[in-house]
LOBAMI-936070 format. One line per field, with one value per residue (C-alpha): y, x, z; residue number from 1. Coordinates in nm, 2 decimals, padded with zeros to 4 digits. Layout:
N
py <- [Y/...]
px <- [X/...]
pz <- [Z/...]
nr <- [NUM/...]
This chain:
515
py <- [00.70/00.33/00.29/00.13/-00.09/-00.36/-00.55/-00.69/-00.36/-00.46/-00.31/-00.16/00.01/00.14/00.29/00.46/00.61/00.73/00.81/00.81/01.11/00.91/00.97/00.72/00.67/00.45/00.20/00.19/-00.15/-00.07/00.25/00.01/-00.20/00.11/00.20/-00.14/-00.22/00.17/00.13/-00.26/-00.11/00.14/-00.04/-00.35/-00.19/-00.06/-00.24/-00.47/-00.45/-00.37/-00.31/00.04/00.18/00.16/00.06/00.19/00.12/-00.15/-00.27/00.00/-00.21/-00.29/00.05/00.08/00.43/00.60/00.74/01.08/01.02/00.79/01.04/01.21/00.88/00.86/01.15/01.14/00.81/01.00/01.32/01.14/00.88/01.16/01.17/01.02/01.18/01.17/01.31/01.30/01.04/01.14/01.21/00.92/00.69/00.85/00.87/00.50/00.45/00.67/00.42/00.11/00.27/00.40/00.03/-00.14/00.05/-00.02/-00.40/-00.27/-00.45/-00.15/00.03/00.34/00.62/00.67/01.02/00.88/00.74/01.03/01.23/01.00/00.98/01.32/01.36/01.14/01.29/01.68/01.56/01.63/01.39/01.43/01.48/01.14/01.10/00.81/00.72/00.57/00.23/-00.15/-00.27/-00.47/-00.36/-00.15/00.16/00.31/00.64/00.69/00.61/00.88/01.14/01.07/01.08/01.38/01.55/01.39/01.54/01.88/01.87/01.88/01.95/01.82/01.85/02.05/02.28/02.17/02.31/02.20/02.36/02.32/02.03/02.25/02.52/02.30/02.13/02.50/02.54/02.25/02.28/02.03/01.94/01.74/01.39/01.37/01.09/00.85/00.57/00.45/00.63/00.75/00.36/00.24/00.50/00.44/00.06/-00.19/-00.25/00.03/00.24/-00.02/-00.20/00.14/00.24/-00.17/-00.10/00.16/-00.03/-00.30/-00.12/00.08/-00.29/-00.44/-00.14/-00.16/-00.49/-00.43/-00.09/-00.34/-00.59/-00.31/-00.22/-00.60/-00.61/-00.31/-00.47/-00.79/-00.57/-00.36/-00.70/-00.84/-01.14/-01.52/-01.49/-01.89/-01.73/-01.58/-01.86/-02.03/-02.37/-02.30/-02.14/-02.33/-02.62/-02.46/-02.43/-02.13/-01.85/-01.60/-01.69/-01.79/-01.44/-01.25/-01.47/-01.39/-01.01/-01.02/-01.20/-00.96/-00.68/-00.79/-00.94/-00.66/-00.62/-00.62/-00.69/-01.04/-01.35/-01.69/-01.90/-02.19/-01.96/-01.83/-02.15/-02.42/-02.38/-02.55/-02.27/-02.08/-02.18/-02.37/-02.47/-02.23/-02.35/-02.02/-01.83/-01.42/-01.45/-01.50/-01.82/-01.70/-01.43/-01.27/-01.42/-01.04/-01.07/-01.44/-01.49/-01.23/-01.48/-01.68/-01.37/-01.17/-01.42/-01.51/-01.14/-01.13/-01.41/-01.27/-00.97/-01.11/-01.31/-01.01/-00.83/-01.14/-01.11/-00.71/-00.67/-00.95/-00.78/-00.38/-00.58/-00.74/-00.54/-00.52/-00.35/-00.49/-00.58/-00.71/-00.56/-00.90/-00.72/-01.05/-01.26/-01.01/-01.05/-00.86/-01.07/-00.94/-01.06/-00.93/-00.84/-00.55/-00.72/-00.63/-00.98/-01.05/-00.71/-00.72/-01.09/-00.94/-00.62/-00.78/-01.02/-00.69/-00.60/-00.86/-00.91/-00.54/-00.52/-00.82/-00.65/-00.37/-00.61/-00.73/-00.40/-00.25/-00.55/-00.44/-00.12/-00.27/-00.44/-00.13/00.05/-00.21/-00.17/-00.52/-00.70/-00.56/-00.51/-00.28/00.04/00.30/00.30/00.43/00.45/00.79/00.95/01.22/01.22/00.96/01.06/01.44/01.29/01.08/00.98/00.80/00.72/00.93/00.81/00.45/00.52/00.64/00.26/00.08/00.31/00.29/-00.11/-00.12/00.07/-00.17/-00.48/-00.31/-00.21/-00.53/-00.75/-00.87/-00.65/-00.90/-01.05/-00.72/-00.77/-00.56/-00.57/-00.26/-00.15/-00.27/-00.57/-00.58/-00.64/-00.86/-00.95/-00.73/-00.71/-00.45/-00.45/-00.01/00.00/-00.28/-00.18/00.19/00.03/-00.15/00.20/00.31/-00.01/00.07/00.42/00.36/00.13/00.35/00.57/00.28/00.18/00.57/00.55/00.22/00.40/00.69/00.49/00.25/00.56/00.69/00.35/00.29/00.63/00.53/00.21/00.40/00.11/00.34/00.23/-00.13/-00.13/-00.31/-00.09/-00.09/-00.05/00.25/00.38/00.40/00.49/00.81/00.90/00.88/01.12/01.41/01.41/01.42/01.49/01.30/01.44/01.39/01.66/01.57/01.79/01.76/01.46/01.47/01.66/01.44/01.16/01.28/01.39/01.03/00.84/01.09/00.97/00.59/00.63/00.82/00.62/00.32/-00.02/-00.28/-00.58/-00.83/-00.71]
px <- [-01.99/-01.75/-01.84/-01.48/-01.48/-01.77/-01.67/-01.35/-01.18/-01.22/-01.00/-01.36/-01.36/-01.00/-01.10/-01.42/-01.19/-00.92/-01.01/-01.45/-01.42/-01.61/-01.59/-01.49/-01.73/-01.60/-01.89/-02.04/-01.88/-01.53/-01.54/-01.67/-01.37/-01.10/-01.27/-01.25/-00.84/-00.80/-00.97/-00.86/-00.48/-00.50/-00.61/-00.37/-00.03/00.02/00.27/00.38/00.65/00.53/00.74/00.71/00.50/00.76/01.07/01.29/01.19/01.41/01.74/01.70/01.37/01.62/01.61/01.28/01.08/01.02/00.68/00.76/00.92/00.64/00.47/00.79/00.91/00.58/00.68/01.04/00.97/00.78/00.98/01.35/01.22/01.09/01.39/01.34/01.50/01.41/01.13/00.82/00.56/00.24/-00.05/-00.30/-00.04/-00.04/-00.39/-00.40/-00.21/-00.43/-00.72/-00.48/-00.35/-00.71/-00.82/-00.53/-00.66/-01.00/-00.93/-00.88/-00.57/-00.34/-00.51/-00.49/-00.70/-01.04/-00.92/-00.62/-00.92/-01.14/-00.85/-00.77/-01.07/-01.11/-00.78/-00.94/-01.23/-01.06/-00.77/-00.52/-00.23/00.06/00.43/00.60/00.95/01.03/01.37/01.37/01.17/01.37/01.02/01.10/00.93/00.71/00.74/00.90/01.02/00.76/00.46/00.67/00.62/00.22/00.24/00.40/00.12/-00.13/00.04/-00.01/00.40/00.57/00.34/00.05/-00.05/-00.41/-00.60/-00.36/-00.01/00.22/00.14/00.20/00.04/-00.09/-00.23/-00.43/-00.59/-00.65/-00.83/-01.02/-01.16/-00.92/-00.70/-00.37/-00.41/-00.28/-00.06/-00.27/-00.02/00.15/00.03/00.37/00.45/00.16/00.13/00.46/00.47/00.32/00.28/00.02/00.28/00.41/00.06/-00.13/00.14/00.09/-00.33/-00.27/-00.01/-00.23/-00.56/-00.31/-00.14/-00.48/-00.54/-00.21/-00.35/-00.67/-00.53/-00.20/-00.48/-00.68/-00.35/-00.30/-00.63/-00.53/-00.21/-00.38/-00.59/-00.39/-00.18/-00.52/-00.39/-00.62/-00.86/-00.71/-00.44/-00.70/-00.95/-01.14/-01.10/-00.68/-00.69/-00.90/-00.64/-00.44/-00.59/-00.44/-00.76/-00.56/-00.45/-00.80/-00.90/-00.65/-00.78/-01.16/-01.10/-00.89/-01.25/-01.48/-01.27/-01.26/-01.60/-01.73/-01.41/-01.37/-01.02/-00.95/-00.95/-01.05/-00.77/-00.99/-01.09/-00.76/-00.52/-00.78/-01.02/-00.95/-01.10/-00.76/-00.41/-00.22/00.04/00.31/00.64/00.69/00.42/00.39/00.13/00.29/00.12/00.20/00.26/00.55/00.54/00.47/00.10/-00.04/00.09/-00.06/-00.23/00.04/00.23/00.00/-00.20/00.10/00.15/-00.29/-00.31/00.05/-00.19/-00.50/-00.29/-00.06/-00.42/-00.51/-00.24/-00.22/-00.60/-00.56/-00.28/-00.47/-00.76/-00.51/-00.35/00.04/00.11/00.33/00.26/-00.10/-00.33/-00.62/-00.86/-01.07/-00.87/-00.71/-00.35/-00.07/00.14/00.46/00.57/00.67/00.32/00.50/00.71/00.65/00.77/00.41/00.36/00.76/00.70/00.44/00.53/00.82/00.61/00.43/00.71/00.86/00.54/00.47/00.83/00.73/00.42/00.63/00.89/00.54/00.50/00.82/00.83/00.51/00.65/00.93/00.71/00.57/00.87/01.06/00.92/01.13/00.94/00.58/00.59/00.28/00.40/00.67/00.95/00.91/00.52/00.64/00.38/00.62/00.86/01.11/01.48/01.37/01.12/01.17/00.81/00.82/01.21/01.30/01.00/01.16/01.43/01.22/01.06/01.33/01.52/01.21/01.19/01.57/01.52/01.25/01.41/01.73/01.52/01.27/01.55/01.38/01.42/01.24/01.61/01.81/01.80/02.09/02.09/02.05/01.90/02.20/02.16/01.77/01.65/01.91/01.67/01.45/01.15/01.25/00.88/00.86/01.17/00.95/00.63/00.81/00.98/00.70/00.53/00.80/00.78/00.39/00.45/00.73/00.50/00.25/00.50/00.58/00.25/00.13/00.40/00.26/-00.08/00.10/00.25/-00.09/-00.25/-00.04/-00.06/-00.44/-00.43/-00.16/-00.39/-00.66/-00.85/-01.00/-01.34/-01.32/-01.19/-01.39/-01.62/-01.42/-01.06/-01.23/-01.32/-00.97/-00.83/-01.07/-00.95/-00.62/-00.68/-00.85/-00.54/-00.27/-00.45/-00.29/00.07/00.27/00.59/00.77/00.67/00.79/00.64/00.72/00.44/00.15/00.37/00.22/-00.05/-00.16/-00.01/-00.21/-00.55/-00.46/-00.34/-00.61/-00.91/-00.94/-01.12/-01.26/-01.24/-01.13/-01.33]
pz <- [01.00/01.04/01.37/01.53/01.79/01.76/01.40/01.24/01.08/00.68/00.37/00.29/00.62/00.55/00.16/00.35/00.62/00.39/00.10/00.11/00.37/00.58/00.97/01.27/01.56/01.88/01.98/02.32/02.40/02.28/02.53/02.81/02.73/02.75/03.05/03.24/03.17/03.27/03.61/03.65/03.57/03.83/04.08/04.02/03.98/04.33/04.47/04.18/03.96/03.61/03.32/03.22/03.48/03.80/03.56/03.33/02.99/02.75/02.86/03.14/03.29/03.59/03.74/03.96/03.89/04.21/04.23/04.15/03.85/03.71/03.55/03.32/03.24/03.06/02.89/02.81/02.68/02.35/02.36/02.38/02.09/01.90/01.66/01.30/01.03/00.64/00.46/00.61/00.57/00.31/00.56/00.43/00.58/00.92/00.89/00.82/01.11/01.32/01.26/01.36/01.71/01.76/01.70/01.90/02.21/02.14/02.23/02.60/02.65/02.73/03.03/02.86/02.96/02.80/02.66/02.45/02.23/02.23/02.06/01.87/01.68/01.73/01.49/01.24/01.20/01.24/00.97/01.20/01.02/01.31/01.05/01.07/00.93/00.71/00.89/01.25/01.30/01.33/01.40/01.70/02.03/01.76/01.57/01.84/01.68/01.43/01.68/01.89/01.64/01.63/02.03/02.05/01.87/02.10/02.45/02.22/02.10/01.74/01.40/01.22/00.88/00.89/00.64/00.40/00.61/00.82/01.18/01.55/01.69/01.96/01.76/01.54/01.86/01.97/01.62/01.66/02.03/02.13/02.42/02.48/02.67/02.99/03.10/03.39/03.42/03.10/02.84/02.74/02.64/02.46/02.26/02.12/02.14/01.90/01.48/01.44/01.21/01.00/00.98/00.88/00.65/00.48/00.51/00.21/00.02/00.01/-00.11/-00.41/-00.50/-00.58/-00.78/-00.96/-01.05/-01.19/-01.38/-01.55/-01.62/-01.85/-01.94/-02.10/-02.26/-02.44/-02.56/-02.67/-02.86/-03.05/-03.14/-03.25/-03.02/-03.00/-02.70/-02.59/-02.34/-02.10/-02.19/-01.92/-02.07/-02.05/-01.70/-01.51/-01.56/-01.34/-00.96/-00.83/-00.76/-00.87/-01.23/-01.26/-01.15/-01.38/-01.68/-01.62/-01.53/-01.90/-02.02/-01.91/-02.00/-02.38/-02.39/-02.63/-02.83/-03.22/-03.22/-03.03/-03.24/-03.20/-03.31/-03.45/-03.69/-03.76/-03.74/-03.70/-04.04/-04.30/-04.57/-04.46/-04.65/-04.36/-04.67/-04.63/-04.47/-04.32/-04.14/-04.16/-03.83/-03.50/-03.38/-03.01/-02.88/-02.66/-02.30/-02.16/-02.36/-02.35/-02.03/-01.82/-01.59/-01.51/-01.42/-01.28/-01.10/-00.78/-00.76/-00.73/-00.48/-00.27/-00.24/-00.11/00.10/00.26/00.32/00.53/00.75/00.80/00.87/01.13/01.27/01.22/01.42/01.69/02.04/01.97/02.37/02.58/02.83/02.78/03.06/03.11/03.29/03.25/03.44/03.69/03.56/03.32/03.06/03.00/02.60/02.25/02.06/01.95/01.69/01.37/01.15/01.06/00.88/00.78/00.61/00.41/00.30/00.15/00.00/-00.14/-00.26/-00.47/-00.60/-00.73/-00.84/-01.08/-01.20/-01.27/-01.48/-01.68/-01.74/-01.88/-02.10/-02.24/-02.27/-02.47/-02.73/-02.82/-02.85/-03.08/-03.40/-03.50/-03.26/-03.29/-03.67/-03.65/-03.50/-03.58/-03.38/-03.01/-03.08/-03.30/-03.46/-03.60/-03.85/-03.78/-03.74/-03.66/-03.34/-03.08/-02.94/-02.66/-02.62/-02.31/-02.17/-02.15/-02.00/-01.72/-01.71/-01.75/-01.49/-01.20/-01.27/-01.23/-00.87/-00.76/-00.86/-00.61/-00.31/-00.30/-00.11/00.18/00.51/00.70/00.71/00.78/01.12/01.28/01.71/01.88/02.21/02.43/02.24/02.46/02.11/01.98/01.67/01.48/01.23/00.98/00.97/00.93/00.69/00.48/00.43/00.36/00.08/-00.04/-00.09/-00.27/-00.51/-00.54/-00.62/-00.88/-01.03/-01.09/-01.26/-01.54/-01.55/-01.64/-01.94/-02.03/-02.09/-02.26/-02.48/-02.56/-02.65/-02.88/-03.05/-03.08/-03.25/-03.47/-03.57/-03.57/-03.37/-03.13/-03.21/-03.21/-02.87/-02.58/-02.43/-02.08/-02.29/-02.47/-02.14/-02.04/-02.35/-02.35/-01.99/-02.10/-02.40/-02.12/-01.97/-02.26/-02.63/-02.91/-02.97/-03.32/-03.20/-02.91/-02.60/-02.20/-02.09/-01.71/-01.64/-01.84/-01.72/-01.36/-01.42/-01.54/-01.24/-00.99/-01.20/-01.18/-00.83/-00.73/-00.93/-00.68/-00.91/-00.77/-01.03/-00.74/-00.45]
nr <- [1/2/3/4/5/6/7/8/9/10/11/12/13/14/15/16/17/18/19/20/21/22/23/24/25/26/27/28/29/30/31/32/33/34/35/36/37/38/39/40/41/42/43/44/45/46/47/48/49/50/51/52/53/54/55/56/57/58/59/60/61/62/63/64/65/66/67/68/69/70/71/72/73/74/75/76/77/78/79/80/81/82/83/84/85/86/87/88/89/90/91/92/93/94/95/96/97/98/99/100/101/102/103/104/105/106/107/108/109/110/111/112/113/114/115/116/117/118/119/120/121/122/123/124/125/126/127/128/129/130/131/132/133/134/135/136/137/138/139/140/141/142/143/144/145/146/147/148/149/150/151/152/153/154/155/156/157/158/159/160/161/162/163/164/165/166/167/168/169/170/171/172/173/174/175/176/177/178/179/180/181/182/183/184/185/186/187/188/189/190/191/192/193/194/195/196/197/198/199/200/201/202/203/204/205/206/207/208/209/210/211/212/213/214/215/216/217/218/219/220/221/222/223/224/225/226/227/228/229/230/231/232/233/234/235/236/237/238/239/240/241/242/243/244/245/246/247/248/249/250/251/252/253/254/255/256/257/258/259/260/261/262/263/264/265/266/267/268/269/270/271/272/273/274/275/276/277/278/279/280/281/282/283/284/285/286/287/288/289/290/291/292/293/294/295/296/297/298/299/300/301/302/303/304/305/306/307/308/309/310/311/312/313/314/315/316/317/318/319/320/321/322/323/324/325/326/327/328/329/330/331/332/333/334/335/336/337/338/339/340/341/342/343/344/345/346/347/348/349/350/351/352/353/354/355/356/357/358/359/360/361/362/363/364/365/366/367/368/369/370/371/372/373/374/375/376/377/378/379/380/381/382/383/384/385/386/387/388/389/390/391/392/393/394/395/396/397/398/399/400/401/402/403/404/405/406/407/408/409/410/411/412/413/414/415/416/417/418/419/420/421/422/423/424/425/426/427/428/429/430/431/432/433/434/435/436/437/438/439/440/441/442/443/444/445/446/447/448/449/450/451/452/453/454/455/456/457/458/459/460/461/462/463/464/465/466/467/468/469/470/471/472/473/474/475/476/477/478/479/480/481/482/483/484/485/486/487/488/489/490/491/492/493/494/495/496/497/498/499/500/501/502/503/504/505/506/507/508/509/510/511/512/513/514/515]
């Protein structure tokens, strides 16, 4: 069990949730807290005006909400924003975005009613993903239409994803023993207010980028290897000149993952002693190498600390109440603002972005040395381990890379600045924040595509070397994974499908060399 409710939600908490098939338990204190706002809400909006509870909701907040109609405006407000388009959203991100809504409440700042949590949790722990399309949110007083989608589901409306379909909302809760929340007071509005989408959605981009990283960094070590590169590029001595954590990081990950190998070199052994011939005007060793191997930490470092900085901000912000307006049951009074806007989780989602688009670019250029026989001088061309002129190896496979890298370097324009008014012009500037961290996936998982050719393509050249065995213990690890899931190959064969097959496994094998 991740008890919810009584701790700072961690990354940790997240990988248990989603992908450790852990369950979610509310605390004691978080239910007092829902309780409290619910009962301090009802007993403090008689008479007032309050946005959203006895008004019109957005640029229509200046028609007052007769009693009567309280009630269905809570309602129409999910059903009527219930209309994204697109393909629908994979269910670990509504799932992650579950945990930040059912968090968000669990503040007690929305004067929700206690059941809107129960089911919540109850979804979780039932894996009752609610279908989400990708196409709707400008990120600005929330995820308004995806959040609508996840609402709807909860009044017992639309489909879920459950026992591995696509069903009605209302006959999975039937299936379950569940039952549809009702709507107290305004229900209908928080659910469907606030950063929980865009923020769940970034909680699972950032626990894949840091895996990205430590996979490319393997990836790197594997490269340096079969170039039989100098050990001083991922040196402490070199890096620690520099003062930025994460090139420092990338360089000793690089260290460790080497420490056993056969096939570094120490380059005062190889340029520094003088029992070597250091005579000849014109040198058949490289005395660097290409900027894609010795300068992995520099490269790979800002997109490390962009990371670890992006997860920061985004687990403040999953850990944060985004309603509007803020029910203060402490000091008897409701504050009317804009916690719902998403430019935190925009800003860094873009961030994400750019970076993972770069590490995609180190990548590909990796790729590239491999493939050029002219500028690796080891290998045949296209790592091809056939007969040259009848086979192709790994050419088509390229132009997948270079293809995907292409698309991320397109898409990773910031949104954060894509503000376009809508509303009635009511929200006359906007955070982009949902269309962002959607893109950002899309970045992530392209990169795993290019960085699943990249191990393709390594394989097929330690075989070719032959160097199998004087690998590092931890690059031999890999390399052997690799091999269960595409065997050596000398004829060319389909690749999509081995292509995928090793992106699900890198995707799906979560490391931890930076936690």
């Amino acid at each position: 069990m991740v008890v919810i409710g009584e701790h700072f939600l961690t990354t940790e908490d997240f990988k248990k949730l989603l992908y450790g098939g852990e369950m979610i338990e509310i605390s004691s204190e978080a239910k007092g807290r829902v309780s409290r706002s619910f009962d301090f809400l009802r007993s403090f909006h008689r008479d007032k005006i309050i946005y959203g509870i006895n008004t019109g909701l957005g640029p229509m907040a200046q028609y007052r909400i007769e009693d009567e109609d309280r009630i269905n405006l809570q309602y129409n407000a999910i059903r009527s924003h219930a209309s994204g388009c697109g393909q629908p959203v994979d269910p670990v991100y509504v799932r992650s975005s579950l945990i930040v809504l059912l968090n968000n409440f669990l503040q007690g700042h929305s004067g929700i009613h206690p059941e809107v949590v129960e089911l919540i949790s109850r979804f979780i722990n039932n894996d009752i993903s609610p279908v989400v399309p990708e196409h709707g949110g400008v990120g600005a007083s929330g995820d308004l239409v995806q959040l609508a989608h996840i609402a709807l589901a909860l009044i017992g409306e639309g489909d879920v994803n459950f026992g591995g379909r696509v069903i009605p909302a209302a006959e999975a809760m039937r299936k379950s023993g569940l039952e549809p929340i009702k709507v107290h007071i305004r229900e209908g509005l928080s659910l469907i207010n606030g950063t929980c989408f865009m923020t769940g959605t970034g909680m699972v981009n950032i626990i894949h980028a840091r895996n990205l990283v430590s996979w490319a960094l393997i990836a790197s070590a594997m490269i340096n290897e079969i170039v039989h590169s100098c050990d001083d590029s991922f040196s402490k001595e070199l890096n620690e000149v520099k003062k930025h954590p994460g090139q420092r990081d990338v360089a000793r990950v690089i260290r460790e993952i080497l420490a056993d190998s056969n096939l570094i070199r120490k380059r005062e052994n190889e340029f520094y002693n003088n029992n070597h011939n250091h005579t000849k005007k014109i040198l058949n060793d490289k005395v660097q190498e290409y900027y894609s191997i010795r300068c992995v930490p520099q490269i790979a470092g800002p997109v490390l600390d962009t990371i670890r900085e992006s997860e920061k901000v985004l687990l403040n912000e999953a850990n944060s109440s985004c309603d509007n307006p803020m029910i203060d049951d402490e000091n008897l009074n409701i504050y009317h603002g804009g916690n719902f806007h998403g430019d935190y989780v925009s800003f860094e989602m873009d961030k994400v972005k750019i970076a993972v688009a770069k590490l995609s670019l180190l990548i590909d250029r990796q790729i590239n040395y491999l493939m050029n026989d002219k500028l690796n001088n080891i290998l045949p061309p296209f790592v091809n381990l056939g007969k040259l002129g009848v086979n192709f190896g790994m050419q088509g496979a390229q132009f997948t890379s270079t293809s995907t890298v292409a698309e991320n370097q397109s898409v990773s324009f910031p949104n954060y600045l894509h503000s376009i008014p809508n509303n009635n012009d009511n929200q006359d500037i906007v955070s982009m924040g949902t269309n962002s961290a959607l893109l950002a996936r899309r970045v992530i998982d392209n990169t795993y595509q290019v960085l699943a050719i990249q191990m393709l393509s390594l394989v097929q050249a330690i075989d070719y070397l032959r160097i199998e065995d004087n690998l590092s213990s931890r690059t031999r690890q890999a390399y052997r994974q690799i091999r269960d899931i595409v065997p050596v190959f000398v004829e060319d064969t389909v690749k999509y499908p081995e292509i995928r097959l090793i992106k699900d496994f890198l995707f799906s094998r979560l490391l931890s060399f930076f936690d």
